[in-house]
N, CA, C and O atoms as a DFTB+ gen file, in Angstrom:
180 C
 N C O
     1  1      81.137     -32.533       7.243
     2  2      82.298     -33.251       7.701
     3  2      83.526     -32.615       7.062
     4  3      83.334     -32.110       5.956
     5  1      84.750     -32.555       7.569
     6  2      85.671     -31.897       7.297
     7  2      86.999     -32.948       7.528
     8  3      86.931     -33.669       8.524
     9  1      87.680     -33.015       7.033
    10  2      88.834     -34.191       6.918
    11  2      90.532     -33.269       6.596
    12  3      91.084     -33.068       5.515
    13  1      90.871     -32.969       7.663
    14  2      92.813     -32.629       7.190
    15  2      93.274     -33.905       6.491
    16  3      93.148     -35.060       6.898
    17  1      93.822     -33.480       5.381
    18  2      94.640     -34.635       4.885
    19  2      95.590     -35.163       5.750
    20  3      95.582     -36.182       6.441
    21  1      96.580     -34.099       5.551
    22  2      97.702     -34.697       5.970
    23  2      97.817     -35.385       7.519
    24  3      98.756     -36.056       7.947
    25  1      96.748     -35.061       8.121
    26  2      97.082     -35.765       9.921
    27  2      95.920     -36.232       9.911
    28  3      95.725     -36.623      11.062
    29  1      94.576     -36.526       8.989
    30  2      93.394     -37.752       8.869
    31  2      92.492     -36.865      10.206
    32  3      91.401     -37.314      10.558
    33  1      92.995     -35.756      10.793
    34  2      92.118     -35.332      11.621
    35  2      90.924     -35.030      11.108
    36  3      91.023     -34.467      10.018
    37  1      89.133     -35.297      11.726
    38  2      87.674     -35.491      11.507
    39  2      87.533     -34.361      12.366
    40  3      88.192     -33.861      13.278
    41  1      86.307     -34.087      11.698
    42  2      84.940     -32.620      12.295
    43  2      84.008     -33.064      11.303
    44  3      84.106     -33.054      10.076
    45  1      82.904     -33.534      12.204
    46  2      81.709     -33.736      11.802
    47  2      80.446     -32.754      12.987
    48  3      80.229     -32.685      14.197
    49  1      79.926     -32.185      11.790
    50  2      78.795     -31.344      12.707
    51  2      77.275     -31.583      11.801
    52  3      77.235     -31.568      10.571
    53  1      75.952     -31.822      12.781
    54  2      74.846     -31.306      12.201
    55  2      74.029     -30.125      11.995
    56  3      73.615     -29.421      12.916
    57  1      73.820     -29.938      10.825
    58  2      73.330     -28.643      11.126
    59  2      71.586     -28.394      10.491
    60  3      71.141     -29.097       9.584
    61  1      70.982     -27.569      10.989
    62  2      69.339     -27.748      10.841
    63  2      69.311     -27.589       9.382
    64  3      68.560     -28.405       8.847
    65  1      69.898     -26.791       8.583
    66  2      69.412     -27.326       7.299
    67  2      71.277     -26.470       6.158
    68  3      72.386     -26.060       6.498
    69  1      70.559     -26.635       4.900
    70  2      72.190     -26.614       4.294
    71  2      72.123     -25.212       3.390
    72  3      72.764     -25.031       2.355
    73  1      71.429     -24.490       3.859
    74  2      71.815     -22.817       3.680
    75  2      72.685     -22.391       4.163
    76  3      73.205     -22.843       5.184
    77  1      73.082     -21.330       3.484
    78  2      74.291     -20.609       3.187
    79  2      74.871     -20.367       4.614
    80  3      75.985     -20.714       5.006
    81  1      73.864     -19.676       5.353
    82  2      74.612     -19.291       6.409
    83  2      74.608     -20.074       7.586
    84  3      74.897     -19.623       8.694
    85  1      74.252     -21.353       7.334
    86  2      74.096     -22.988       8.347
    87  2      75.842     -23.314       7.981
    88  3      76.631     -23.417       8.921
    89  1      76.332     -23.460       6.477
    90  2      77.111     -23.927       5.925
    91  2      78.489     -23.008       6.531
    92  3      79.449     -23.644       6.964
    93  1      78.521     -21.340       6.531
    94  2      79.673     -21.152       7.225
    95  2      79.756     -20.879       8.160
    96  3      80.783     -20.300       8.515
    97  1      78.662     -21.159       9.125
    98  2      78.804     -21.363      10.678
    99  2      79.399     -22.764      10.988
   100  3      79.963     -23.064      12.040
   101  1      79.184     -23.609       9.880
   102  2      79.954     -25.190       9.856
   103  2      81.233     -25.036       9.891
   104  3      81.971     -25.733      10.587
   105  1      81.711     -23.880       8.957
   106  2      82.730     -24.148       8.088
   107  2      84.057     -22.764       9.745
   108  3      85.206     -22.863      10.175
   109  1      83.150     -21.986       9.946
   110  2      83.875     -21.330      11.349
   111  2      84.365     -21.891      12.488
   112  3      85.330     -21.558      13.175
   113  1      83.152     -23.276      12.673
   114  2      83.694     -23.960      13.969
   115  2      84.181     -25.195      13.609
   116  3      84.512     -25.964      14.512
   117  1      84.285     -25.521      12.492
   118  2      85.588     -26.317      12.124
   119  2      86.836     -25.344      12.132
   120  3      87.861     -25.804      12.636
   121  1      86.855     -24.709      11.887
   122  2      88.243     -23.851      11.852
   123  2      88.441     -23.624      13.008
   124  3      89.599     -23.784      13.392
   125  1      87.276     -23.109      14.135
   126  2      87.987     -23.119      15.452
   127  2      88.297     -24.720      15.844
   128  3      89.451     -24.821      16.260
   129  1      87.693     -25.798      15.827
   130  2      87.864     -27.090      16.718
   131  2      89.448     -27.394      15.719
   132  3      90.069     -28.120      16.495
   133  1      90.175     -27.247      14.708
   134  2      91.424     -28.027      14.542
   135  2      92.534     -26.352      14.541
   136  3      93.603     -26.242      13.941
   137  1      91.846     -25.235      15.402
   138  2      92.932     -24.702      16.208
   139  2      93.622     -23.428      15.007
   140  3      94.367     -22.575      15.489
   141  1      93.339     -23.390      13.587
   142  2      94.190     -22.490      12.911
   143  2      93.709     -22.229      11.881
   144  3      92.664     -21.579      11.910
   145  1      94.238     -22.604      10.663
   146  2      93.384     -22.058       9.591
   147  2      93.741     -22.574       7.972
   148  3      94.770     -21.931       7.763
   149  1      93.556     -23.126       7.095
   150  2      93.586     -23.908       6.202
   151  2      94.140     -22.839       4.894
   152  3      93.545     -21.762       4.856
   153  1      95.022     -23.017       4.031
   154  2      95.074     -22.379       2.771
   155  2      93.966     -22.342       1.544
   156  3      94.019     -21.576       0.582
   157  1      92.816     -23.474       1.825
   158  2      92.058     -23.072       1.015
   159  2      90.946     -24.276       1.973
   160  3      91.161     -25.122       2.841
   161  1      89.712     -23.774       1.242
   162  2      88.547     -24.602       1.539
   163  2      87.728     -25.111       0.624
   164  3      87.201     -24.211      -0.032
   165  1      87.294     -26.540       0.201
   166  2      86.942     -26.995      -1.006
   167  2      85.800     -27.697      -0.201
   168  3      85.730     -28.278       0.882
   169  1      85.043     -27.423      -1.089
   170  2      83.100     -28.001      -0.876
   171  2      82.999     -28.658      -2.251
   172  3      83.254     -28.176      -3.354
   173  1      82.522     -29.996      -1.886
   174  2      82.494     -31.483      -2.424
   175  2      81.058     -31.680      -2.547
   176  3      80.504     -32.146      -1.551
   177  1      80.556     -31.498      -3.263
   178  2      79.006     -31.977      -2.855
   179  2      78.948     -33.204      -3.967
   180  3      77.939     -33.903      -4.063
């Protein structure tokens, strides 16, 4: 799940499991579905 602060915009995706390369295929099509591109990316576990 992915959350913009500042405009509360959501991206939630499932993915088959939470390896590396599950995680930035997550992390690519969140960046395509809110259109641009973020100054940084922080993973919360």
């Amino acid at each position: 799940m992915a959350i913009l602060e500042a405009s509360q915009l959501t991206y939630v995706e499932a993915t088959m499991s939470q390896r590396k390369e599950d995680f930035i295929a997550a992390c690519e099509n969140t960046l395509h579905f809110i259109g641009g591109r973020n100054a940084a990316i922080v993973r919360i576990t």
